[in-house]
N, C-alpha and C positions, 0 to 999 in steps of 0.2 A: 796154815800160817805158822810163819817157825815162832818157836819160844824167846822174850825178851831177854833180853842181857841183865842180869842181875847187880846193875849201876851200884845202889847201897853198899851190899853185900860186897864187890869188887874193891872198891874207895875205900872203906870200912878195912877192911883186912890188911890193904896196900899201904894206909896208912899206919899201921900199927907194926909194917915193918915186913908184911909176909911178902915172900918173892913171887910174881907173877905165875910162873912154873908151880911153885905152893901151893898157890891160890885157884888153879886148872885142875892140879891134878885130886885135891883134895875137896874141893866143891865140884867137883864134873861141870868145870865150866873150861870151854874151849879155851887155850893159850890164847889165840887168835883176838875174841870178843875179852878176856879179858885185859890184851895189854891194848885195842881200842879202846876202848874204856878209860883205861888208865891216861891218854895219850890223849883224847878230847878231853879229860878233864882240864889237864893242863893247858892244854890251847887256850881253854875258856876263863884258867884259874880261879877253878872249883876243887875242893875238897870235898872229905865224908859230914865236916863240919856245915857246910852250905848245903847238904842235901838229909842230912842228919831226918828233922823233921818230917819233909817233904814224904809222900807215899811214893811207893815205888814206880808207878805208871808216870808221878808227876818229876821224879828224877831221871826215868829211862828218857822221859821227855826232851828234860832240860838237857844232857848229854847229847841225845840223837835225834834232832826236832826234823830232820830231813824222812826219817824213818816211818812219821804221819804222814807225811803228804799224802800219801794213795788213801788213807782212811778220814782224811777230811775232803776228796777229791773229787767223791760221786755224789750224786743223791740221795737224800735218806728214802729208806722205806719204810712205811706201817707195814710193820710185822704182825701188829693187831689187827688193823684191815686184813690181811692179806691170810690171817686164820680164821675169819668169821667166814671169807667169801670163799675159801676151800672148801668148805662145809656146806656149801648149795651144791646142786646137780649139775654135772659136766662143766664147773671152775678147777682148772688145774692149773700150777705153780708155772708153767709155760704160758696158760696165755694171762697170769697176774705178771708175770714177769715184762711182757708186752707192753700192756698197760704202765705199769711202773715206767720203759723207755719211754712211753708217748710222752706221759706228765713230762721226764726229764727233759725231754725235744724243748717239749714246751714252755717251761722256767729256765731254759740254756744252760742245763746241768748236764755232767755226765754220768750217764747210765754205768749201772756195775753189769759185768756179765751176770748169765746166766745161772753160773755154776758158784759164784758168789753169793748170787740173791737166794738160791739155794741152801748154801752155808749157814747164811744171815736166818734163815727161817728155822733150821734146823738149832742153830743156839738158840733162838726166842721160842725155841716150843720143850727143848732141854728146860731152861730156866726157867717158866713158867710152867712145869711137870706138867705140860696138856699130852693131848693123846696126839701122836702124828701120823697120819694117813697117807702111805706113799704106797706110790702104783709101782708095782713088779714090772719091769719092760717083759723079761722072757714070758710071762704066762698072763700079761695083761691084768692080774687078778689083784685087790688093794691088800694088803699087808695090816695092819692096826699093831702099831708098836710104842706099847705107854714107856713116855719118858717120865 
């Protein structure tokens, strides 16, 4: 997933008078993301002042609400399910992945791939420091790597 545009930080600066070019090459934020940035504000007529408070996830928001779609889009998963039931004999993350489409069939959600619901497990097992058990393809053999 690419990194969020740093909306605060952008407004913030712009307003205080630094020139977009300043603002890229001094914060390593792309030219590009930040004269978007700068250019939906306006559309919206928003300032650093209107987003001042706000945290950063809820201003990246408020500038680029098209940008959630895909992550309000699928189905949620228990990532907590989906650790306990790894942990029995012969449950792997393909066929919880399975399971997970069928429910979404069946609430008329849609299903994340594979290689996301993947992802999604791997942050939930980062941030709750558990232990994560991934199977090696080349040598078949399980791995045990504490996050």
């Amino acid at each position: 997933m690419a990194r969020k545009i740093k909306v605060k930080l952008i407004l913030e600066l712009h307003g205080q008078g630094m020139s977009l070019n300043e603002i890229s090459r001094t914060r390593n934020i792309s030219k590009h993301s930040a004269c978007a940035t700068v250019e939906r504000a306006k559309e919206k007529g928003l300032s650093y002042e209107d987003v001042r408070d706000m945290t950063d996830e809820a201003a990246y928001r408020l500038i680029f609400p098209e940008k959630h779609v895909n992550e309000e889009l699928f189905g949620k998963s228990d990532m907590e399910y989906v650790h306990k039931e790894l942990g029995r004999v012969g449950v792997t993350l393909k066929l919880l992945h399975a399971e997970y489409c069928d429910e979404c069939r069946a609430k008329g959600t849609i299903a994340m791939s594979y290689s996301k619901f993947c992802r999604d497990y791997e942050s939930y097992t980062v941030q709750g420091k558990f232990t994560n058990h991934i199977c090696c393809p080349a040598d078949n053999s399980i791995a045990e790597i504490a996050q």
